[in-house]
Wavefront OBJ file of the C-alpha trace (Angstrom):
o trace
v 0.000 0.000 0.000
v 3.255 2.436 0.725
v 5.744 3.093 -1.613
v 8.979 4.331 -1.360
v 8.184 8.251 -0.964
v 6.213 7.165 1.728
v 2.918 7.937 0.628
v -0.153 5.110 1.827
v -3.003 4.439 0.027
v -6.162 3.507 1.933
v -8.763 1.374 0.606
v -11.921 2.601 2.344
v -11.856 5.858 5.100
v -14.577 6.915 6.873
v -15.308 10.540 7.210
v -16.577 11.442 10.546
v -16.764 14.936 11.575
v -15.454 18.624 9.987
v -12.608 20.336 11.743
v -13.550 24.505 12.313
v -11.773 24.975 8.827
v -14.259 22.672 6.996
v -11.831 20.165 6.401
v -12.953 16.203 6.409
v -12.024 14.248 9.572
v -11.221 11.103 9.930
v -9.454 8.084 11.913
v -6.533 5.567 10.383
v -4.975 3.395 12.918
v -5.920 5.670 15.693
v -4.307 8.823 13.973
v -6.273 11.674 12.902
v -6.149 11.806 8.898
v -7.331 15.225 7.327
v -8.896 15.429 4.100
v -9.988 17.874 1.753
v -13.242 18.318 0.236
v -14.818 15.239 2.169
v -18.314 15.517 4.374
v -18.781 13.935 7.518
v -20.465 10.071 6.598
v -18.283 10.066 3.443
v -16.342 6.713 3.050
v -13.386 7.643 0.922
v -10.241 6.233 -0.807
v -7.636 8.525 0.081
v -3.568 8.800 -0.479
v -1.693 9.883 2.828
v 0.681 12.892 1.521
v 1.669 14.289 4.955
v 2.274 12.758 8.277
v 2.977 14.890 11.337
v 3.048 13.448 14.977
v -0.458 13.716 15.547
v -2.301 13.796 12.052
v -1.527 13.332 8.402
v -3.156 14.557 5.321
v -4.863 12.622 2.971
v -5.922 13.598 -0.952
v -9.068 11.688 -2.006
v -8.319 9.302 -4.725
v -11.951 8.317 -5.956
v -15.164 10.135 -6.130
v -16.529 9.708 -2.797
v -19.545 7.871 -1.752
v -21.775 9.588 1.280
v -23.412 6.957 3.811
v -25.448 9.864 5.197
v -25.308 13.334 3.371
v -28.691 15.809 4.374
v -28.847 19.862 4.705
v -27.284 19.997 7.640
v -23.702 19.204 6.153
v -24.772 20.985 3.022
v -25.440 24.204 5.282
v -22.241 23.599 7.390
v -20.296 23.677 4.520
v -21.396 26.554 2.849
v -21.191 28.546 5.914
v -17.183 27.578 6.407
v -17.253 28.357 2.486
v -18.618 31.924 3.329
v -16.420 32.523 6.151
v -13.308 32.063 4.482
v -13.747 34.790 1.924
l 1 2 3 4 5 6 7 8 9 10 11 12 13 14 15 16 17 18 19 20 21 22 23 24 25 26 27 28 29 30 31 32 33 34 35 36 37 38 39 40 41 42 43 44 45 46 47 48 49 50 51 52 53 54 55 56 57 58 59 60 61 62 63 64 65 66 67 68 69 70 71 72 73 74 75 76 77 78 79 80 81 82 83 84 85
């Protein structure tokens, strides 16, 4: 799943929450794994770029598939959208 620039590829992440910035939250092997443009009940396939002691970043790899998408995300989103202008 590695390779030798030390990016990981993982199979099947599940999106749980949005951190303040409205970035997609979720857990791999206990570590917190960010990831861009993802909602909260997304399950994703996403490439680890970044690791840091407490989190990494991940960059989606496949059009994601939402377990539970409604308004409320829809809303959340647009409103971290807004405030970042």
């Amino acid at each position: 799943m590695g390779d030798k620039h030390g990016t990981t590829d993982l199979p099947s992440l599940l999106i749980e929450d949005l951190t303040k910035e409205g970035v997609g939250l979720g857990r791999w092997e206990g570590q917190v794994v960010l990831v861009e443009g993802s909602l909260p009940g997304d399950r994703v396939q996403v490439r680890i770029v970044r690791r840091a002691r407490r989190h990494s970043v991940g960059r989606l790899l496949a059009d994601r598939k939402s377990t539970r998408l409604n308004s409320s995300h829809l809303v959340i989103s647009y409103a971290v959208f807004c405030l970042k202008k």
